[in-house]
C-alpha positions as CSV (number, residue, x, y, z in Angstrom):
1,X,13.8,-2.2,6.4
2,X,11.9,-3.8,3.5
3,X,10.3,-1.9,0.6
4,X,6.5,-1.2,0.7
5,X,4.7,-2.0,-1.9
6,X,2.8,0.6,-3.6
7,X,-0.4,1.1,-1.8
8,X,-4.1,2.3,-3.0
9,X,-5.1,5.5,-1.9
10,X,-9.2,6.7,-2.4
11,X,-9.5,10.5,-2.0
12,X,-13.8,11.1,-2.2
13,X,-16.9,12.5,-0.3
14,X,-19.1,15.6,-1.2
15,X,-16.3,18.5,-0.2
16,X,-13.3,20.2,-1.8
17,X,-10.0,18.7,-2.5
18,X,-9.8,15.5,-3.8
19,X,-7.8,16.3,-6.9
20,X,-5.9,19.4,-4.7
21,X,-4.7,16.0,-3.1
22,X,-3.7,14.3,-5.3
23,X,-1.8,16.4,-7.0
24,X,0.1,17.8,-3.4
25,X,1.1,14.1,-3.7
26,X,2.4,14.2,-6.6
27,X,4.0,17.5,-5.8
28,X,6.0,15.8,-3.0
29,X,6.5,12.8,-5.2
30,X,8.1,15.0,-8.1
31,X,10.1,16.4,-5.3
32,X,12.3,12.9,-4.6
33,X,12.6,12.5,-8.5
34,X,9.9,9.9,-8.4
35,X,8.3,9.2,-11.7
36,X,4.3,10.4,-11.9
37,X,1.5,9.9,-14.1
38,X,-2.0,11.8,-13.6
39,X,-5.0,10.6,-15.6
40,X,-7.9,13.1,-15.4
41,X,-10.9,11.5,-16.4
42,X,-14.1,13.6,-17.6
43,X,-12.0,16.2,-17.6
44,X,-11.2,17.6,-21.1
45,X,-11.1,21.5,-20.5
46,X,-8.5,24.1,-19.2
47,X,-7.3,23.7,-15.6
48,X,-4.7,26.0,-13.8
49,X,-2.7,22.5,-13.1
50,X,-2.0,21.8,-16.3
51,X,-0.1,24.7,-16.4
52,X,1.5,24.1,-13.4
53,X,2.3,20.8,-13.9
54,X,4.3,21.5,-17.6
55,X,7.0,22.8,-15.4
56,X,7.5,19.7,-13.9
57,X,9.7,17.2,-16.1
58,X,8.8,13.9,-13.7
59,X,5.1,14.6,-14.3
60,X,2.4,14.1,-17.1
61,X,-1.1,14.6,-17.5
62,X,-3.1,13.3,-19.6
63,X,-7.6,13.9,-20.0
64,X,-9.3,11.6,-21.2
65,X,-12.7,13.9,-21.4
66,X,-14.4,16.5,-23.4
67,X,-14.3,20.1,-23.0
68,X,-17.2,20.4,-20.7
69,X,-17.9,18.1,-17.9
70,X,-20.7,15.5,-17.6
71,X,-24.1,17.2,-16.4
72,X,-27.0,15.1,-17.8
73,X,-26.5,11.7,-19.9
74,X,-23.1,11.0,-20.8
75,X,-22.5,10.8,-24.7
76,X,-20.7,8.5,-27.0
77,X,-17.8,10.7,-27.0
78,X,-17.6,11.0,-22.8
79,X,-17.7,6.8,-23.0
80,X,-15.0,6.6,-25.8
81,X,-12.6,9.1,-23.9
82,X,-13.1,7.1,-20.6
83,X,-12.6,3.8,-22.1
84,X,-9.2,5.1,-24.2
85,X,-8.1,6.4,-21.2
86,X,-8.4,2.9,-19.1
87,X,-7.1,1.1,-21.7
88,X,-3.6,3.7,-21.6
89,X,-3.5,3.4,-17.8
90,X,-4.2,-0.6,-17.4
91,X,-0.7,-0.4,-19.2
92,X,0.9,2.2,-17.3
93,X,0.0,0.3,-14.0
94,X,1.3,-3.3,-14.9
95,X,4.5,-1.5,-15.9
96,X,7.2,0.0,-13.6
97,X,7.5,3.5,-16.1
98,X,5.6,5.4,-13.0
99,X,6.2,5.5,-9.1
100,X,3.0,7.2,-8.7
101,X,-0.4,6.9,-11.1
102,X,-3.3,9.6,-9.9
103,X,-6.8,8.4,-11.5
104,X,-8.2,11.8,-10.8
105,X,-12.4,11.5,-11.4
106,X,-12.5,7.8,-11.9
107,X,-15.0,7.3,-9.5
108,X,-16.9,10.2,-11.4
109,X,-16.3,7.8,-14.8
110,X,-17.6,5.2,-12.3
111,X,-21.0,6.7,-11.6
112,X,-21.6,8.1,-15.3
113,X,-21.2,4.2,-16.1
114,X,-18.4,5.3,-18.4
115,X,-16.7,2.7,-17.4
116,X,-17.4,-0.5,-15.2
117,X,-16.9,-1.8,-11.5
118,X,-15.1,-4.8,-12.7
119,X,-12.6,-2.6,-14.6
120,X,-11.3,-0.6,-11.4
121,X,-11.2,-3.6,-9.8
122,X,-9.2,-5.2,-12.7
123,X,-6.6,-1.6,-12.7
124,X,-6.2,-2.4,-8.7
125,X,-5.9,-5.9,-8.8
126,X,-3.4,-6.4,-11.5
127,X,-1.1,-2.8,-10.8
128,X,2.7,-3.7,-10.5
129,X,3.5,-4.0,-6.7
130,X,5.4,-0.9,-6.5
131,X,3.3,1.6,-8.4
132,X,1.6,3.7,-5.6
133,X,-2.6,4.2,-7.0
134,X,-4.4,6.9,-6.1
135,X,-8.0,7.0,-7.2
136,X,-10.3,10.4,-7.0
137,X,-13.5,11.5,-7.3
138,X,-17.1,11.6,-5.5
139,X,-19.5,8.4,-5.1
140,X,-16.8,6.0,-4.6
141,X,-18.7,2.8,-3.9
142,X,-18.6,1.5,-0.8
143,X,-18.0,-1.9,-2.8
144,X,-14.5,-1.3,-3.8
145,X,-13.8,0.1,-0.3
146,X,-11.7,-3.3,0.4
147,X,-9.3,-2.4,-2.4
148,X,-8.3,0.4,-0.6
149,X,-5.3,0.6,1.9
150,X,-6.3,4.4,2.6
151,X,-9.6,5.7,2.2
152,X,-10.3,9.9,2.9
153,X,-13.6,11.0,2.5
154,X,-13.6,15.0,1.7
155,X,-17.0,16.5,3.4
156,X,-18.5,19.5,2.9
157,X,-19.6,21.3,6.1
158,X,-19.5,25.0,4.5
159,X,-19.2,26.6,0.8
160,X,-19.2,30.0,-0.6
161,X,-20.5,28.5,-4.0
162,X,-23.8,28.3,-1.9
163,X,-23.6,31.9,-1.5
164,X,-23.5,32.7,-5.5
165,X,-19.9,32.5,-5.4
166,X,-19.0,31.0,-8.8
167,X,-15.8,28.9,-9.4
168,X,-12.7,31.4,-9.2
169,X,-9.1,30.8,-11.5
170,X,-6.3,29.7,-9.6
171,X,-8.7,28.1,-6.6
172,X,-11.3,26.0,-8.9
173,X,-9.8,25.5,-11.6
């Protein structure tokens, strides 16, 4: 049986577990001694799975965010991060170092016009044919959607946060 190439995966929608799948992937991935690289963009501050994911020698992490996520206008600092952190991973996808390359939140970089359209499209395009992609985050535009081999879209039908229930350690973040 042939080899598949690595195919493009888009985890998005309004719900709850984009970036809890993506990492379960790379879980399982890390399990068959695959090689995985997770690029959290926006994301600067402490998240259970970084500790988590220490313990686990075929996996590394990297933010490419501040310590406080993006609420109102992004600043200087949210662009620069985003932009170092595409520049790192447009290497890391053209080589064959990873099996597996998570861009957690890049559809969040997307919206925040951190970075540009043409630049996913440029990471997807030109990724060596046996990396495996996996791109996260809310607002993935429906313009990319041909990129995509598999496309989830997360939807929220019920939350407790709409209760008052804030964001808990260990389930949030």
């Amino acid at each position: 049986m042939p080899k598949n190439k690595g195919m493009v995966h888009f985890y998005t929608g309004n719900g709850k577990g984009k970036t809890t799948a993506a990492l379960g992937l790379s879980l399982r991935s890390a399990g068959l001694n695959k090689r995985i690289f997770i690029a959290q963009f926006v994301k600067g501050m402490h998240y259970a799975e970084l500790d988590a994911i220490k313990k686990h020698k075929n996996i590394k992490l990297k933010q490419f965010g501040r310590d406080c996520f993006i609420e109102n206008k992004p600043t200087e600092k949210d662009i620069l991060a985003a932009k170092e952190g595409l520049k790192e991973v447009e290497k890391i996808t053209k080589s064959n170092q990873y099996d597996l390359v998570v861009l957690d939140e890049i559809f969040i970089a997307l919206h925040y016009n951190l970075i540009s359209h043409e630049e996913v499209v440029e990471i997807i395009t030109t990724k060596n044919q046996n990396v495996e992609l996996v791109l996260t985050g809310r607002n993935a535009p429906e313009s990319l959607y041909n990129f995509a081999d598999l496309i989830t879209e997360m939807k929220e039908i019920k939350h407790y946060f709409n209760k008052g229930i804030e964001a808990r350690p260990g389930i949030e973040y």
